[in-house]
C-alpha positions as CSV (number, residue, x, y, z in Angstrom):
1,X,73.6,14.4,-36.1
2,X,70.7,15.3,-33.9
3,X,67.2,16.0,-35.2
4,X,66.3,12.6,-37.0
5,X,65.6,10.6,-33.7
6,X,61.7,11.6,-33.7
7,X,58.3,10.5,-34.9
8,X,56.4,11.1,-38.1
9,X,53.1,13.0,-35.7
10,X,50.7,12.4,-38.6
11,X,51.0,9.0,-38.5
12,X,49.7,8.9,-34.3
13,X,46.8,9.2,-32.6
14,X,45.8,12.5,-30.4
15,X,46.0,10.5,-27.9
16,X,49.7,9.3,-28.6
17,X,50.6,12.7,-29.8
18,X,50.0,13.9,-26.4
19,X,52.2,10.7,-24.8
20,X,54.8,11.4,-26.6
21,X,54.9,15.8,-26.2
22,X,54.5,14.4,-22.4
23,X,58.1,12.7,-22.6
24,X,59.9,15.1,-24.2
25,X,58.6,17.9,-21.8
26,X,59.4,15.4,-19.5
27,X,62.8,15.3,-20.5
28,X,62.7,19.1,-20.4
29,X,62.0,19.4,-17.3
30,X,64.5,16.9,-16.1
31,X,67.3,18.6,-17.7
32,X,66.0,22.1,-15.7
33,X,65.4,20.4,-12.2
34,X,68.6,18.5,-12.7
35,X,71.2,20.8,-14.1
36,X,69.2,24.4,-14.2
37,X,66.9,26.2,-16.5
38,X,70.0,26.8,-19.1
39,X,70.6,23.2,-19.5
40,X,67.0,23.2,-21.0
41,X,68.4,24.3,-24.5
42,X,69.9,21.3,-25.1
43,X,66.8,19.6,-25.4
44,X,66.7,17.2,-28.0
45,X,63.7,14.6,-29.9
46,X,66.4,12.4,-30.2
47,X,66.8,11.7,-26.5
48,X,62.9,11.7,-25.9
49,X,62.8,8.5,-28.5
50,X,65.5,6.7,-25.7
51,X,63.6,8.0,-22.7
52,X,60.4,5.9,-23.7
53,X,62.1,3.1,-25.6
54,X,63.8,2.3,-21.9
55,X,60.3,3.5,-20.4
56,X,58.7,0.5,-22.6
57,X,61.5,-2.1,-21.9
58,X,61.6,-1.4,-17.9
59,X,58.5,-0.3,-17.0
60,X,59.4,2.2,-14.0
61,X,56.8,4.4,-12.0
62,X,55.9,7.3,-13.7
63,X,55.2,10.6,-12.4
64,X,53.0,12.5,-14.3
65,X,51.9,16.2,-13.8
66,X,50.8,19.1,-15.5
67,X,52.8,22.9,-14.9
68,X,53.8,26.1,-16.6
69,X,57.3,26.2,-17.2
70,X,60.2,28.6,-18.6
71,X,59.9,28.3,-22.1
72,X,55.3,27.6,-21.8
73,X,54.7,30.3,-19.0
74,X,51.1,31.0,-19.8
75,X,49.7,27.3,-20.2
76,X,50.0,24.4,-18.4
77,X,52.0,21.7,-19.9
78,X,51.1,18.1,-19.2
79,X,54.7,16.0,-18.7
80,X,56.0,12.5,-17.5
81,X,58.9,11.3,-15.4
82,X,60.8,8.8,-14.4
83,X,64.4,6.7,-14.2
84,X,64.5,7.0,-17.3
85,X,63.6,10.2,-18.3
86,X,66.1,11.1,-16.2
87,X,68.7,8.7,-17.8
88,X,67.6,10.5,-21.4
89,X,68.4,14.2,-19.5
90,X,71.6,13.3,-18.8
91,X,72.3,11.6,-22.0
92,X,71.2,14.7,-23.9
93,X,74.1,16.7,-21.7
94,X,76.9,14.7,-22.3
95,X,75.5,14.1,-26.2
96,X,75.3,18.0,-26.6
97,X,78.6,19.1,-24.5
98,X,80.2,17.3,-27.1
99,X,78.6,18.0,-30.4
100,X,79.6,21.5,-28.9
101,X,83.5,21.1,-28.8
102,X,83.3,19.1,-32.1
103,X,81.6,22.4,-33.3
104,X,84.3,24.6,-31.7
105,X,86.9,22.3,-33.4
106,X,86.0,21.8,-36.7
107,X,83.7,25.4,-36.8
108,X,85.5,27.7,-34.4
109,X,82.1,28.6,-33.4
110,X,82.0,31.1,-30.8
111,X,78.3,29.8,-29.6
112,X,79.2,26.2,-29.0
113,X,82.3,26.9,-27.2
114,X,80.4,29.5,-24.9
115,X,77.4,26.7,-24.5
116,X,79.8,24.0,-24.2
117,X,81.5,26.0,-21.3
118,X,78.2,26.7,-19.8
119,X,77.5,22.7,-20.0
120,X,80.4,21.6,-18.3
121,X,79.7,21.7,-14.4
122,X,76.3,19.4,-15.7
123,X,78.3,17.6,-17.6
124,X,81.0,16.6,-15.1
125,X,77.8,15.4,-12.8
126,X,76.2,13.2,-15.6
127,X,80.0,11.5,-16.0
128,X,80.2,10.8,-12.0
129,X,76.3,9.2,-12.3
130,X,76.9,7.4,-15.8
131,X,81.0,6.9,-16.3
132,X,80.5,4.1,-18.7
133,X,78.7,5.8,-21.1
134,X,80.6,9.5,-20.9
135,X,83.7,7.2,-21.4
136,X,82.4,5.3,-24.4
137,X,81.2,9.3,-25.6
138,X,84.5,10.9,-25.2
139,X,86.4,7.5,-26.9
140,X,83.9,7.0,-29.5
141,X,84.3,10.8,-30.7
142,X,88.0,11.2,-30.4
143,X,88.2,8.0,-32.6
144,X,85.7,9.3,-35.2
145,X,87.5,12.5,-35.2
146,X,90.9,10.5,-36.1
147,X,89.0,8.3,-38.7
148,X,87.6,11.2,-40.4
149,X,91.3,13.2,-40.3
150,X,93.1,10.3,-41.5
151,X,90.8,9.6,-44.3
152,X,90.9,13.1,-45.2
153,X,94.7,13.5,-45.4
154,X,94.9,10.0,-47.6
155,X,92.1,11.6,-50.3
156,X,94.2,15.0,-50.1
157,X,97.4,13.1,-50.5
158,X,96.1,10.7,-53.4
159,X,97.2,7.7,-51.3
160,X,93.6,6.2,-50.9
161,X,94.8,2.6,-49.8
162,X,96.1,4.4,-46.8
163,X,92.5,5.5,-46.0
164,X,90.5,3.4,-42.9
165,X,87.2,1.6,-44.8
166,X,84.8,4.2,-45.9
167,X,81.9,2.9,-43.3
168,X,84.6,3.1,-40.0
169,X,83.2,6.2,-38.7
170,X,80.0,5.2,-38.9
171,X,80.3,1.9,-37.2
172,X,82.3,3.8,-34.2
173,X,79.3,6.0,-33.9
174,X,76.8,3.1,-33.8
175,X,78.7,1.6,-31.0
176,X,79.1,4.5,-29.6
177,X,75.4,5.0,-29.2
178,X,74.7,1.4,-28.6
179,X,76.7,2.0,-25.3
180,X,74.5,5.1,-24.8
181,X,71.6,2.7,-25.3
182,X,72.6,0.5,-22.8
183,X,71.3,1.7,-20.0
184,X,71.8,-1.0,-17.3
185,X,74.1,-3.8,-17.3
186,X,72.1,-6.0,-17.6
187,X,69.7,-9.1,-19.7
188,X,68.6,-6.6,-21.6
189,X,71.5,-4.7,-22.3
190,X,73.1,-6.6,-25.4
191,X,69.6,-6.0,-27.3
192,X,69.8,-2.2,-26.3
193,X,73.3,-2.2,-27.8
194,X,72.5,-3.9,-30.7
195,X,69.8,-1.3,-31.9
196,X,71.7,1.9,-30.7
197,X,74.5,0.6,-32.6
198,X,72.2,0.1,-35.6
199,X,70.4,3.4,-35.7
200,X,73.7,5.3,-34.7
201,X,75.3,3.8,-38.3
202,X,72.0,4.9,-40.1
203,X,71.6,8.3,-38.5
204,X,75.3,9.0,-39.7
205,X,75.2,7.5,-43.2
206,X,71.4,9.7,-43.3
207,X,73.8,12.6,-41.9
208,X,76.4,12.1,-44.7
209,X,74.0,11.9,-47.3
210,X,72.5,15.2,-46.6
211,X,75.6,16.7,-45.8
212,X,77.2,15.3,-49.5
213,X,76.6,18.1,-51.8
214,X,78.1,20.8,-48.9
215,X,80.7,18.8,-47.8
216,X,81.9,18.3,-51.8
217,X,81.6,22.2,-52.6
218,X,83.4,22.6,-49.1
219,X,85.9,20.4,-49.3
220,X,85.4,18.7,-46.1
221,X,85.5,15.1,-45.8
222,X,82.6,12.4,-46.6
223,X,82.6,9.1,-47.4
224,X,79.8,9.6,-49.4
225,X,81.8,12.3,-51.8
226,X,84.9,10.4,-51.9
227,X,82.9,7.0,-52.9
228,X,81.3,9.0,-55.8
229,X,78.0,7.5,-53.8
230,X,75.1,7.9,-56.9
231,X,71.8,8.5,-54.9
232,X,69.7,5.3,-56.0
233,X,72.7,3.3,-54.4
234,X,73.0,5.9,-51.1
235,X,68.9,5.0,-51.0
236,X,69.1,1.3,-51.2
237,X,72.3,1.4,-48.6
238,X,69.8,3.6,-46.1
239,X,67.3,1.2,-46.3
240,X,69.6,-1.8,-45.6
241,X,70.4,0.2,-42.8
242,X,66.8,1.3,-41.2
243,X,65.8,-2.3,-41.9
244,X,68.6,-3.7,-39.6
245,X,67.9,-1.1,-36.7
246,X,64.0,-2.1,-37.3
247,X,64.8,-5.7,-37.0
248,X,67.0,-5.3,-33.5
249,X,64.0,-3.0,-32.3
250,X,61.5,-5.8,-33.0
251,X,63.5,-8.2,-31.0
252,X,62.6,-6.5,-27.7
253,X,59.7,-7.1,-25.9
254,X,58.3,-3.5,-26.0
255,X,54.2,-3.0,-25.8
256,X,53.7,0.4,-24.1
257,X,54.3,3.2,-26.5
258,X,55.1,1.0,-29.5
259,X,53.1,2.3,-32.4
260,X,55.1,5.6,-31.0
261,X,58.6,4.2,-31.2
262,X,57.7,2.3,-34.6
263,X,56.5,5.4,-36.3
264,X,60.1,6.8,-35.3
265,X,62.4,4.0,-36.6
266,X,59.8,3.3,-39.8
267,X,59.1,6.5,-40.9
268,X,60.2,9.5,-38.9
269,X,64.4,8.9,-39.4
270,X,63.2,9.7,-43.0
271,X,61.8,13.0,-43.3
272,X,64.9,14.9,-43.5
273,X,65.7,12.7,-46.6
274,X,62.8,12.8,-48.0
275,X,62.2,16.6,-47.5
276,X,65.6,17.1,-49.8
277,X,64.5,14.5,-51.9
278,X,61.3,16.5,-53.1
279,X,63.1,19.4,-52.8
280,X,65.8,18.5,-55.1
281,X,62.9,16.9,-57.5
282,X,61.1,20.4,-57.3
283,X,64.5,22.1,-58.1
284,X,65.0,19.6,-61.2
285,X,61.1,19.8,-62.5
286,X,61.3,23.5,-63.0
287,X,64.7,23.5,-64.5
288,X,62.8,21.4,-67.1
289,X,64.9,17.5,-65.8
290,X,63.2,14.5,-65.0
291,X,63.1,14.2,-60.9
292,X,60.8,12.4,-58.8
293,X,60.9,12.0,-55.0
294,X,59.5,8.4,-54.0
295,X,59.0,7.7,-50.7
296,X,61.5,4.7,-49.7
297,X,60.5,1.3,-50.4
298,X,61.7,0.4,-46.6
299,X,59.4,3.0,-45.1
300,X,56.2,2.4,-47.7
301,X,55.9,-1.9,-46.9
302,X,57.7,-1.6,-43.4
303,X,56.1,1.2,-41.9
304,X,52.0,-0.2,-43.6
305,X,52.8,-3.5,-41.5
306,X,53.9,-2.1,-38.2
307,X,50.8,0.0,-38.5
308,X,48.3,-2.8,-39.9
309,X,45.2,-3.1,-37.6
């Protein structure tokens, strides 16, 4: 579920282009000074979005620099830190040690148990620092993983009553990364929760919908497939869901980096779905069926008034 959290670049300026390539080397380099230069492989855009979201709400010092590194060791790459780029590194280990044994798990795959076992010394230091949110992590995934197994066994079995509601996995995962979102405990920290929880619901619903044709030649389980979800009503159900993490992301007093953050939640958590979309219209124009891919109504009126001016 990683790889949606990030901002559509075209819509920025050079100028916040370069603010927000300085967070997520920032975030880079946290994860390498923190944990050591293998660690920087779990780098995410995901956790660069939470890094300056927390950056705008708190306002910490920055540090600010400009070195060669590992994986730039020619040029000099311009970069950012702070609390709470350092709160995003950590976040990014725990996220990634576990997408890895979920991977082992349901994939036997020999690379994410090797990573995952090269992530656990870092990841045993971000649960002593954060305990709260490695808990809420390690519960959140183990109850998603039971969700997903019991509705599974109830469509196998034919006994769909005995399935949990279709959207239960994807609420757990919101509040699981609402909890991730809520940094401190403190004033601020209900409205943090309140958006992570949003976007964590949309990015898995946007995850299941992309996943829907695999998972139904596969077998495995979605909510999507088993609904018999037709794609104008998945569409209108994602964009219920980005306007609701919008509207909790408007609530917060944000200013710096906001046209940055915006273009994320109003645009850039839709380019994987609209990539498949035109790819799937391309597929269907030249086998001669009508197919057109639109760009969401949410992202089209939202995203033209959180850029007006």
């Amino acid at each position: 579920m990683f790889g949606y959290v990030m901002p559509r670049m075209e819509d920025l300026t050079q100028e916040e282009r370069e603010r927000y390539h300085e967070a997520y080397c920032g975030v880079c380099r946290a994860l390498s000074e923190r944990f050591g230069q293998r660690c920087r492989v779990a780098l995410t855009y995901d956790m660069t979005f939470l890094a300056l979201l927390l950056g705008s709400l708190y306002e910490p010092e920055e540090r600010q620099g400009s070195k060669r590194c590992a994986p730039h060791p020619v040029r000099p790459h311009a970069y950012l830190g702070s609390e709470c780029v350092d709160y995003a590194a950590d976040m990014t280990v725990a996220l990634v040690y576990h997408k890895c044994l979920d991977d082992w798990r349901d994939d036997r795959s020999g690379w994410a148990r090797t990573y995952a076992f090269l992530l656990e010394k870092a990841y045993c230091e971000v649960g002593a620092r954060h305990p709260k949110a490695c808990a809420a992590i390690e519960e959140g995934l183990a109850d998603i993983g039971r969700l997903e197994e019991t509705a599974a066994a109830a469509v196998s079995s034919g006994n769909t009553a005995a399935a949990p509601p279709p959207d239960a996995a994807a609420n757990r995962f919101g509040a699981l990364l609402g909890e991730v979102f809520a940094w401190r405990d403190d004033f601020w920290a209900g409205g943090l929760r309140s958006l992570g929880a949003k976007l964590g619901k949309l990015v898995y619903v946007m995850d299941a919908a992309l996943d829907r044709e695999d998972d139904r030649a596969s077998g495995s389980y979605n909510p999507l497939v088993v609904l018999d979800a037709q794609p104008q009503d998945v569409r209108e159900d994602l964009e219920l869901l980005a306007a609701d993490a919008a509207a909790a992301f408007e609530k917060l007093p944000l200013e710096r980096d906001v046209r940055v953050l915006r273009s994320v939640l109003y645009a850039g958590v839709w380019q994987k779905y609209y990539a498949r979309e035109a790819k799937e219209a391309k597929k269907a124009k030249k086998a001669g069926q009508p197919g057109q891919a639109k760009e969401p109504t949410h992202v089209q009126e939202e995203h033209q008034e959180a850029y007006r001016g």
